[in-house]
N, C-alpha and C positions, 0 to 999 in steps of 0.2 A: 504494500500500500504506500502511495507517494504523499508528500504531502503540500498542503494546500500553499501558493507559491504567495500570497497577499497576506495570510493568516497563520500560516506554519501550522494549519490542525491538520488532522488524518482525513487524506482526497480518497474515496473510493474510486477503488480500478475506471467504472462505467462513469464516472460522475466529471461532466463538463463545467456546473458550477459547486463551488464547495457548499456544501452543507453547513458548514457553523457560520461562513461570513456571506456566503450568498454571491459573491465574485465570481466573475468566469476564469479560472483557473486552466482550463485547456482550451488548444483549438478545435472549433466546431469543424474543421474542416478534415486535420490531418491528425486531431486529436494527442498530440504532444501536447505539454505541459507548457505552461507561458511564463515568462519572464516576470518577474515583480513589477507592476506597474505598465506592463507593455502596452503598445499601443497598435499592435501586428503580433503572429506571430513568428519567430525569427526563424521556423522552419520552412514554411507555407510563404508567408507574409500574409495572409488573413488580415483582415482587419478587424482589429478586439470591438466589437459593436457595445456599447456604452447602453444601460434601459434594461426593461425587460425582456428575459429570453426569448426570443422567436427562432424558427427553424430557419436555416442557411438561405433556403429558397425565398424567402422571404424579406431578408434584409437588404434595404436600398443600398445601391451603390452609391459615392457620393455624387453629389447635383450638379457639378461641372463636368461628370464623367459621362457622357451619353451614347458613346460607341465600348461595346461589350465584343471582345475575342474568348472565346471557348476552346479549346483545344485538350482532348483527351486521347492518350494510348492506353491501352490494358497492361494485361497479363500483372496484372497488380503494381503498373507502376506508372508515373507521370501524370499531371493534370497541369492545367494552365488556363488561369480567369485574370483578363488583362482587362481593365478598362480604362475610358481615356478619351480626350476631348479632342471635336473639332479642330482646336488648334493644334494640338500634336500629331493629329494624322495627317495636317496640311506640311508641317516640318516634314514628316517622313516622304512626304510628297514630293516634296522640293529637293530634301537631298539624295532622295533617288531617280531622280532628272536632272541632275547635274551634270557638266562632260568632265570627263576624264583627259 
């Protein structure tokens, strides 16, 4: 049993927030354990969602993010959730039309 990385009490194996402090203590995503105070997590980069728990599916991405890249392989390994604003897809734009 790990323990709780905000509160130092005993995290159950299943348990994404702790029980005694009510903290999300792991990633909802990749389910490693989080850093004191993170704001991601350093495995994933997840973003530690702040509030009441909701399921993954359900948390807003942030409000200047409006283009969503999904990218998933199997065989139990790789995922990839990119998202990201009109203006950095116009940078990727530009400096992949560039001449050489």
């Amino acid at each position: 049993m790990n323990q709780c990385p905000m509160c130092g009490d005993a995290l159950p194996d299943r348990a994404v927030f702790c029980p005694a402090c009510a903290k999300q203590a792991r990633c909802k995503v990749c389910r490693d354990i989080l850093e004191p105070n993170a704001r991601a997590c350093v495995s994933c980069g997840t973003a530690v969602v702040e509030g009441p728990a909701s399921p993954v599916s359900e948390q807003p991405y942030p409000s200047a993010a409006i283009n969503v890249l999904h990218f998933k392989e199997d065989r139990r390994g790789r995922a990839l959730n990119f998202s990201f604003t009109d203006a950095a897809m116009t940078t990727v734009g530009e400096w992949s039309n560039r001449e050489e």
